[in-house]
C-alpha positions, 0 to 999 in steps of 0.5 A: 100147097100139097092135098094134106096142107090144103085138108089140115088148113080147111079144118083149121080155119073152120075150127077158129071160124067156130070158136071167132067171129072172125073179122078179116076184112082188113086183111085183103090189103096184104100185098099179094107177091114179094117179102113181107114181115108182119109183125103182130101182138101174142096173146093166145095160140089159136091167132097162129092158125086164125092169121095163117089160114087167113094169109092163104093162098100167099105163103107164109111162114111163122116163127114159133118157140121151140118148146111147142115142138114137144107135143107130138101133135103140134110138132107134125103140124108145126113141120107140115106147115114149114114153121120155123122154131125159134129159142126163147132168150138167147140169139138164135142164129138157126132161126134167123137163116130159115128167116131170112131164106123165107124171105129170100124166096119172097114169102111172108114172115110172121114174127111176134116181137114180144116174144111169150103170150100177154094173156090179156092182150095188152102189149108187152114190151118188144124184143128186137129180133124182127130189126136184124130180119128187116135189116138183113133182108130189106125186106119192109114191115107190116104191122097187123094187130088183133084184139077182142079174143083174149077171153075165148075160152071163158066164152067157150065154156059158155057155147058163145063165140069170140069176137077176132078183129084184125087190123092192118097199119102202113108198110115200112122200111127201117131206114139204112143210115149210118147209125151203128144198130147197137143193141139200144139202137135196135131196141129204140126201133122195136119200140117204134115199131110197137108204138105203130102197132099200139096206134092200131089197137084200142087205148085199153090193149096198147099196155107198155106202149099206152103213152102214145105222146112218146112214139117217135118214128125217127128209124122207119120209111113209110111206103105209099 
């Protein structure tokens, strides 16, 4: 990283230090080399630089909507840090080549399935963009989730910090069968994918995926 990443990064995780009581524990079993999606659930902007500055020193990259490009202020940081914008609710073929090529070059990817905040932090159901990464790249898939902090700012303004607790699942592959990936094909994998996340989460957070008698696994190989 370059001495103005390294400063903006320092301060960033000070000030979600300040706001969290951040519990990272977790985190140190991220694989330190080779490509990696992580997916994980949305639910406020400050998990963006709570995980990436967290992530450090690995590189990684996130997948932010393009509209957070608007404000000056953010779009600066956005482009420091690499961030790759993504179009909300069409195919964005730009964003999935910055993908792919991040991975190429053996970084983390970090992708949010649900694709627009929840606000309470109960998940939302997942959208397929992060199966046509994993099937392109080979690259395999960690789930990392995050709960407690969906009131923060109520906390806030009462001068009390947030509890932030990070949790970590198993990497997987998607496996590289005949099937043909039909869009409902890709959707019946994300929803996989969100089961194992939901499985990661307090019963209260797992929103559309809270019937966990449902969630099959029949598309991905677990890594030991």
């Amino acid at each position: 990283m370059i001495l103005i990443q390294q400063i903006i990064a320092a301060c960033l995780r000070g000030l979600t230090g300040l706001i969290f009581r951040v519990d990272d524990e977790q985190l140190a079993r991220i694989p330190q080399k080779g490509p990696l999606i992580i997916v994980s659930n949305h639910v406020h902007i400050l998990e963006i630089p709570t995980l990436y500055t967290r992530l450090l020193p690995r590189p990684a990259k996130g997948m932010v909507l393009a509209s957070r490009w608007d404000n000056p202020v953010f779009r600066w940081i956005l482009e420091l840090f690499g961030t790759i914008p993504i179009r909300r609710g069409e195919a964005d073929l730009s964003a999935l080549r910055k993908g792919l090529d991040a991975l190429a070059a053996g970084n983390i990817l970090i992708v949010d399935p649900e694709g627009t905040r929840s606000g309470d932090g109960c998940l939302q159901r997942g959208r397929a963009g992060a199966i046509l990464l994993a099937l392109r790249s080979g690259a395999p898939i960690l789930p990392v989730v995050h709960y407690g902090s969906e009131n923060y700012k109520e906390n806030l303004r009462h001068l009390h910090r947030t509890g932030f607790h990070f949790r970590i699942g198993r990497q997987f592959h998607i496996k590289a069968d005949e099937t043909k990936k039909t869009h409902a094909v890709r959707q019946q994998i994300i929803d996989e994918v969100m089961y194992q996340m939901a499985a990661l989460l307090p019963a209260t957070y797992r929103g559309a995926y809270t019937h966990m008698d449902a969630a099959t696994a029949n598309y991905l190989t677990f890594l030991a």
